[in-house]
Residue, then its C-alpha position, 0 to 999 in steps of 0.5 A: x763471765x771468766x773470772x781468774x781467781x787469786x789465792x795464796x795458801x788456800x783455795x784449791x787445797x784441801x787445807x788452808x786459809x779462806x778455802x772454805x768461802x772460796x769454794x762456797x762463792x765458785x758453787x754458788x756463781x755456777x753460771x759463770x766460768x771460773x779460773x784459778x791460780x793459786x799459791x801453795x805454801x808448802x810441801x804438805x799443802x801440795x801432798x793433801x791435794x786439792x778438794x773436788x771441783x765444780x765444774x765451773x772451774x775451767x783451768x787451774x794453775x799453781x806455782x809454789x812460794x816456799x821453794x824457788x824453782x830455777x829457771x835456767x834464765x842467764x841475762x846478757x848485758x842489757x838485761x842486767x842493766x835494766x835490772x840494776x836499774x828498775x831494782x835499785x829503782x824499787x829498794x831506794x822507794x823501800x828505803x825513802x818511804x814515809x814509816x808505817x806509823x810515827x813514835x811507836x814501837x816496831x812491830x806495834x800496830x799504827x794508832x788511829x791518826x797516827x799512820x802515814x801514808x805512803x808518799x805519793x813520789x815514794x807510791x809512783x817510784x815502786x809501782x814504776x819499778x814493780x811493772x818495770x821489772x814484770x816487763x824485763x821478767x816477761x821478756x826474758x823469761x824470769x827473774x830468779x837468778x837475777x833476785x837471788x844474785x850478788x848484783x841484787x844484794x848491791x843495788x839494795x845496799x846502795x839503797x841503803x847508803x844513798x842520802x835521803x834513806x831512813x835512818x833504819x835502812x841507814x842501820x842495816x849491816x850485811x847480814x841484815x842486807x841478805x837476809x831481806x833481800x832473801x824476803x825480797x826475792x820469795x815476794x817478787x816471786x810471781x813476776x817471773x810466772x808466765x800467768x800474764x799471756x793473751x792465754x792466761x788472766x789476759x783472758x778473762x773479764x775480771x781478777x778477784x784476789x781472796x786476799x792482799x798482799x802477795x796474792x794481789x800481785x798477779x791481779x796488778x800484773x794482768x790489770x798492767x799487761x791487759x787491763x783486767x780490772x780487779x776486785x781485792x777481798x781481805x776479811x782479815x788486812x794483810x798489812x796490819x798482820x804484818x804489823x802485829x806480827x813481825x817475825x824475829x828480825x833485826x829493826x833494819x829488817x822489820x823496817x824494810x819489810x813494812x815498807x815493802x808490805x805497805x807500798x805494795x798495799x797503796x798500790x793494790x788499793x789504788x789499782x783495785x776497781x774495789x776493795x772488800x772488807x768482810x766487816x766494819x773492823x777490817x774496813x777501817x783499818x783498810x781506810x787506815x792504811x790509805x783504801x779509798x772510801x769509793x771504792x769500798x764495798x763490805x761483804x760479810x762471809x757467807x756460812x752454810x746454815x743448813x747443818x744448824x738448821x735443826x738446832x736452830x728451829x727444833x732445839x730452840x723450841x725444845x729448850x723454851x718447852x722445858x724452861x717453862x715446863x719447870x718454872x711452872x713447877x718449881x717455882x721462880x725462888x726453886x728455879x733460881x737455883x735448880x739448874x743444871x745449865x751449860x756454857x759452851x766455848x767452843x774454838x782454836x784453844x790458845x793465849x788470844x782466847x782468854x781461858x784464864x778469865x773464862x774460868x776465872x768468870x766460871x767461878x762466880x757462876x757456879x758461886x749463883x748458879x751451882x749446877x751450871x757447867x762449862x764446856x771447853x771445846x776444841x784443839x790447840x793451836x800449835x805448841x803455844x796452844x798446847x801449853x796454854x792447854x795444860x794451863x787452863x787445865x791445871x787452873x781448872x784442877x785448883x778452882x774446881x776441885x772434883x765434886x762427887x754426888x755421894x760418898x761412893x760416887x766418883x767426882x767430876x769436874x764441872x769443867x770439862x775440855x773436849x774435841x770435836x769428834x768425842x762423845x758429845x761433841x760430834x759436830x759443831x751443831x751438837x755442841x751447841x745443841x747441848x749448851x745453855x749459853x755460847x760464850x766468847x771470852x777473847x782479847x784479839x778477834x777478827x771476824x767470830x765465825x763461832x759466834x755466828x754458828x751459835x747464832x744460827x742455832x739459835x743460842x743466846x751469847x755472851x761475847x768480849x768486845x773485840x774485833x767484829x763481835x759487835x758488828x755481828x751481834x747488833x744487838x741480839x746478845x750481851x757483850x762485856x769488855x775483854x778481859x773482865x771476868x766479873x763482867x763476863x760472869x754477871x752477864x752469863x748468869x743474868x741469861x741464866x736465870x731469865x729462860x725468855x730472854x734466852x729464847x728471844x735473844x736466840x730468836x734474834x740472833x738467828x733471824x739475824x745470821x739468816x739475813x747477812x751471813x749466809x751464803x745466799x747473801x754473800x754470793x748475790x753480793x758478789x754476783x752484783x760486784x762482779x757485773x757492777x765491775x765489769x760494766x765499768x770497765x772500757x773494753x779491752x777486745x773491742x769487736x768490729x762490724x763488717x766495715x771495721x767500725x768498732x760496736x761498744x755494746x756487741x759482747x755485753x757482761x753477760x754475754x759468757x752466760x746461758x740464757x735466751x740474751x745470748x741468742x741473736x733475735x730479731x730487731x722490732x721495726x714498727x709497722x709504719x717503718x715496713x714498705x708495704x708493696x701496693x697491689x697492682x691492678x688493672x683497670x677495666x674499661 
């Protein structure tokens, strides 16, 4: 089949968000055709370029969020009417909708039971004017000058002032006024795209969009102009991001913002034919915030196994080999306090990882066990994660001072920070090859990637539970609450005093990422959603026979695919149905 893909910020740049899963899932669905349409989020983005593409990607096109690129589109009368109309239509559903969560802070996550949902008039008065305004953008050609206008700036303040609005949007002043109508413009961006033609995404059999939120939006338009059917992924939930993450802005903004954010979700979720969630956390929180449960299908992220498969078989093997070797040598009271052992952390370096208790928790370690050491690997992120840098080093410094095997030696630290890429640390495999036990010490997480490397390599883990750790753990490495260094240091020193377990954690752990996180699973999941999809869909092109009647079953899903089904054969007719002409004999007398 044809599948229009959706992206924003990822897929097909060299750099992004979700690019990697991306182009796993377009590799591994090689028999099906596939176009892309992308959003690109900066300048630098669109300098790296793009990765190299199978050949299964038909058409690729790409229109940029950052920069708003004119038009040349002047509405006469008429048009700025339905303007006003469909645009006031839409703020005034902004500025009456229910808020996201009740008696919270803004900016605050909603709490369980805590979220309403947006109103049902609220829902149907914003998807109205959405597609009211995708139909004035696709006859005039484009909106930008209209978005951007004073005529726009209006509209919104009115909004704001008409009885019923709530009392945040009641609040706004003019400079609040422009500036979210500037947040307005840049989301309503893809309306004025000429993506939505017999040509475009009318063409194909079925939209997946690699997140919500903005890059949902060209799915909604084609599923609206041509009922495309669409399918939504969101390994990580656009809406609570915008809810943990409210940018510097004034309440009346933050307010609009979040009602914007969240009709467009009640409409993505209540227009998609599925929704998938990467794992149990995100699902919930797309039920929270009003996913129906039927049309929920969970996929874990597929990770390429094969650069761990050598750590995972050979170094697994290896490390019981020599845990043995010395055990029968030196005795289980020598062993105890022998070593030396290593714990790897490995991941982006800033505050949400919690350094300060991993090393916190490193001291009691090497309290019980002291020749272990700690391998901290990876880069900051960001300003805020190269000052969280310098601080973990300093701490580092002041609990571990330099220690030196004799008078003459020089001393080191048991703590070492480290990028990929150095002596050692060469790729993510060959960390964990050289580490004893994976530790995960986080107090924010969504779905640990780092902790399903370690697992195909066959480690055994000591985690936090947040986020998806549990779900993907099940069972087969410890887990201790965040944010408790004791905890965490008991945990790392009760692995490292007990090789079997060891062994038989990371034997788990890995039969278990070999299961549900590899490609392999992920693409045949999607494979299965994609037909699942398309047969239930109603056709939208139907075929006629010679007598113009219309034939249902004439283009089958899987009609775009090679293979002997696509080939006319002939129809099986039984023997007793085929009229058999008699021979005709003449009778001599």
């Amino acid at each position: 089949m044809r599948i229009g893909l959706l992206t924003e910020g990822g897929y097909p740049y060299v750099g992004g968000e979700g690019g990697v899963w991306c182009d796993r899932l377009v590799r591994g669905l090689d028999r099906h055709e596939f176009d892309v349409y992308a959003f690109s989020t900066g300048q630098a983005q669109e300098d790296a370029g793009w990765v190299e593409l199978p050949p299964q990607v038909q058409r690729v096109r790409t229109a940029p969020l950052w920069v708003a690129e004119e038009d040349g589109v002047v509405h006469g009368r008429r048009a700025r009417r339905r303007f006003t109309e469909h645009y006031g239509e839409l703020t005034a559903a902004l500025c009456t909708a229910a808020e996201p969560g009740t008696a919270q802070r803004p900016g605050t996550a909603p709490r369980p039971g805590t979220a309403e949902k947006p109103g049902t008039a609220e829902a149907d008065r914003f998807a109205n004017a959405l597609h009211g305004l995708a139909e004035l953008a696709r006859d005039e050609g484009g909106l930008v000058a209209a978005l951007r206008s004073e005529q726009a700036v209006r509209a919104l303040e009115r909004a704001c002032r008409a009885p019923g609005a709530r009392r945040a949007a009641r609040e706004a002043r003019v400079p609040d006024l422009l500036a979210f109508a500037d947040h307005l413009e840049r989301a309503l961006r893809p309306l004025s795209l000429d993506w939505y033609e017999e040509d475009g995404l009318g063409a194909v059999d079925l939209c997946h969009a690699a997140s919500g939120g903005i890059a949902a939006l060209p799915g909604l338009l084609a599923r609206h102009f041509s009922g495309v059917p669409l399918v939504v992924t969101e390994y990580g939930v656009r809406l609570r991001t915008h809810y943990l993450t409210r940018p510097d802005a004034s309440p009346a903004v933050r307010s609009l913002l979040a009602a914007f954010h969240g009709l467009l979700t009640a409409e993505t979720y209540r227009a998609a034919s599925y929704l998938v969630p990467g794992n149990a956390h995100a699902r919930r929180w797309q039920e929270r915030c009003g996913a129906d449960r039927a049309k929920l299908r969970t996929i874990h992220p597929g990770l390429d196994a094969t650069p761990f498969a050598r750590v995972g078989e050979d170094r697994r093997t290896e490390d019981r080999e020599r845990d043995e070797k010395r055990e029968k040598q030196e005795g289980q009271e020598k062993r105890e306090h022998a070593g030396p052992h290593t714990l790897v952390w490995l991941g982006r370096v800033e505050p949400a990882k919690d350094l300060v208790s991993l090393l916190h928790a490193f001291a009691e370690v090497r309290a019980a066990e002291p020749g272990t050491r700690l391998r901290i690997v990876g880069r900051p992120s960001g300003p805020e994660g190269e000052a969280y840098l310098g601080h973990c080093r300093a701490l580092a410094a002041q609990l571990f001072p330099d220690e030196a095997d004799g008078p003459h030696a020089v001393g080191r630290n048991p703590v070492s920070f480290e990028e990929l890429g150095g002596p050692g640390a060469e790729t993510t495999a060959d960390v964990h090859a050289g580490g004893t036990v994976t530790v995960l010490s986080s107090v924010v997480e969504g779905f640990p990637v780092g902790l399903i490397e370690a697992m195909f390599c066959g480690r055994a883990t000591v985690s936090t539970d947040v986020g998806a750790v549990v779900e993907v753990i099940g069972g087969t490495g410890l887990v201790v609450p965040p944010r408790n260094p004791r905890a965490l240091a008991e945990a790392c020193v009760s692995l490292l005093r007990d090789p079997e377990r060891r062994a038989r954690l990371g034997a788990a752990a890995r039969a278990r990422a070999l299961e549900l996180f590899s490609v392999e699973q992920n693409v045949a999941a999607f494979r299965g959603l994609y037909l699942e999809t398309v047969a239930r869909t109603p056709v939208r092109r139907p075929v006629l026979d010679g007598a113009g009647a219309p034939q249902p079953f004439a283009a089958p899903a899987e009609a775009h695919v090679p293979g002997h089904w696509t080939e006319p054969t002939p129809r099986a007719v039984p023997t007793w149905a085929v009229e058999t002409p008699e021979p005709v004999t003449e009778t001599v007398r």
